[in-house]
C-alpha positions as CSV (number, residue, x, y, z in Angstrom):
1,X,7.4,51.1,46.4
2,X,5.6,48.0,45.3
3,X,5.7,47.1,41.6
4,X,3.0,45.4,39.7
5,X,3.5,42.2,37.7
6,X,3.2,44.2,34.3
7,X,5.9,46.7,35.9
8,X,8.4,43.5,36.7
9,X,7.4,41.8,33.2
10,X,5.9,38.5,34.7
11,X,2.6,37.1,35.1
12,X,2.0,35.7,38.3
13,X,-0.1,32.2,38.1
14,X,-0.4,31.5,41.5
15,X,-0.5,33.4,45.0
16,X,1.1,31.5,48.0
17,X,0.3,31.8,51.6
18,X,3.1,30.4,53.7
19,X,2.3,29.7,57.4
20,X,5.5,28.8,60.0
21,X,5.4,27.3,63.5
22,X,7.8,28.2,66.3
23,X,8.7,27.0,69.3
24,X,11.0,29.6,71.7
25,X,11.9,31.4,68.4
26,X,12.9,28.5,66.7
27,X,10.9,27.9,63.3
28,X,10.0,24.1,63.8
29,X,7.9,23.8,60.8
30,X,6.3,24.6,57.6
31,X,3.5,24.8,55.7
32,X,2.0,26.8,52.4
33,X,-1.2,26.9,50.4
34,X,-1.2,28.3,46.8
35,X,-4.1,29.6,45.5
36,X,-4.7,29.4,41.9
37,X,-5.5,32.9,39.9
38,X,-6.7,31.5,37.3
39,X,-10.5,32.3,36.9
40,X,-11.0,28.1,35.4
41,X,-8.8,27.3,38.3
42,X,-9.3,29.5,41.0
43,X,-11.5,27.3,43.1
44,X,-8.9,25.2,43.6
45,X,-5.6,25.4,46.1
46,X,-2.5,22.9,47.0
47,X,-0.8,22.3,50.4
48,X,2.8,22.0,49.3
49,X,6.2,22.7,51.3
50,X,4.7,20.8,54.3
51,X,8.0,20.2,56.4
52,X,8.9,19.8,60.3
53,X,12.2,19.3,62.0
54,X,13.3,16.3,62.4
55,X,13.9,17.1,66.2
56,X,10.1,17.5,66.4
57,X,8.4,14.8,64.6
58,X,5.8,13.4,66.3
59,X,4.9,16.4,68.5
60,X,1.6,17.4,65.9
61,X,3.0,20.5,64.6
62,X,2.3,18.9,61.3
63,X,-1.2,18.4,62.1
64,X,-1.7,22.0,63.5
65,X,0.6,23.3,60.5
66,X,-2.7,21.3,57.9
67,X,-5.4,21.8,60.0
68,X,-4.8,25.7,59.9
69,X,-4.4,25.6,56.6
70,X,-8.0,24.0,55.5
71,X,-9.6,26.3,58.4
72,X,-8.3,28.9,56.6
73,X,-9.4,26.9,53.1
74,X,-12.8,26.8,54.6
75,X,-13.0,30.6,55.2
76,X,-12.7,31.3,51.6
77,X,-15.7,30.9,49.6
78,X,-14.3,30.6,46.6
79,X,-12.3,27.6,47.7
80,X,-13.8,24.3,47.1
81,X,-11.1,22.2,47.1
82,X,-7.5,21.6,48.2
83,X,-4.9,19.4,46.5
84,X,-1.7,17.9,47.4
85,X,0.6,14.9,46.4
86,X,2.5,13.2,49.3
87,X,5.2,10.6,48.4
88,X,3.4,6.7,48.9
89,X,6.2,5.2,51.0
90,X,6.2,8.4,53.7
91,X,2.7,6.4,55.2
92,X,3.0,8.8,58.2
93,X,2.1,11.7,56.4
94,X,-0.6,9.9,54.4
95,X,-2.3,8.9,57.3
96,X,-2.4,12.1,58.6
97,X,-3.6,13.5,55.3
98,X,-6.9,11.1,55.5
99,X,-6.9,11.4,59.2
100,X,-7.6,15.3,58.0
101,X,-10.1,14.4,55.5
102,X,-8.2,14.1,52.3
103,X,-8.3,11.1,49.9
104,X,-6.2,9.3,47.4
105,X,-7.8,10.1,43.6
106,X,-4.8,8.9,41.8
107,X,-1.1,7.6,42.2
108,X,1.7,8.8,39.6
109,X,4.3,6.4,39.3
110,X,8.1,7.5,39.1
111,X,6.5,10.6,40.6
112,X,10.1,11.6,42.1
113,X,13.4,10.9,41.3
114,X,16.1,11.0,44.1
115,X,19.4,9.5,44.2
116,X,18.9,7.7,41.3
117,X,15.2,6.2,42.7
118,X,11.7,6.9,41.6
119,X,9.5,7.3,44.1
120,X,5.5,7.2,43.6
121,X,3.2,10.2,44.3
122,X,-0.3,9.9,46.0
123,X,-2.7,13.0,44.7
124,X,-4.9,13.8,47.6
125,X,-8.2,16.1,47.9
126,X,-10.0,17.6,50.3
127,X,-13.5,18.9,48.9
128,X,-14.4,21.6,50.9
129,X,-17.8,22.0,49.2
130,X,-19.2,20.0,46.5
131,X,-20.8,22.9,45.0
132,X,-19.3,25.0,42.1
């Protein structure tokens, strides 16, 4: 039986659609989109999660993982944008970011801190329609 958020007690801000890629029933890599629900908001989404093995880097399972998700973006009419922020040093996955038509509209210093370093964050859009 499935239970509403009023029967849990939450309120559920955001949906998330989570996409996986295998190779021989191995799952290689990751990928999810998370729609906003708010109605202010809800013409936005955010790639997060974005990870592949290390073992297979460089194959473009991280470019099929991101180009799946903005065809999918591209589907929904009441998407006109998707968001993300990719760490500044991994240049790899920036490049694949503009490569797939996203762009830089701001950098957040001390973004992350891991192992006692901050790291900076680019924020990248996609604008699937320019139209509201």
């Amino acid at each position: 039986m499935e239970r509403s958020e009023a029967d849990l007690g939450v309120d559920i801000i955001a949906e998330t659609s989570i996409q996986g890629a295998f190779r021989d029933d191995e799952l290689v890599g990751v990928a999810a989109l998370v729609y906003e629900k708010s109605q202010k908001l809800s013409h936005k989404a955010s790639v997060g999660a974005v990870f592949v093995s290390p073992a297979h880097r460089n194959e473009g399972i991280g470019r099929a993982l991101i180009k799946d998700l903005i065809e999918r973006a591209e589907k929904d009419e009441k998407l006109k944008q998707l968001n993300l922020a990719v760490t500044t040093t991994n240049s790899a996955a920036v490049k694949l970011y503009e490569d797939l038509g996203f762009s830089v509209f701001g950098t957040e210093k001390n973004a992350a801190c891991v192992d006692g370093t901050f790291y900076d964050e680019h924020h990248m859009q996609h604008v699937l329609s320019p139209s509201c």
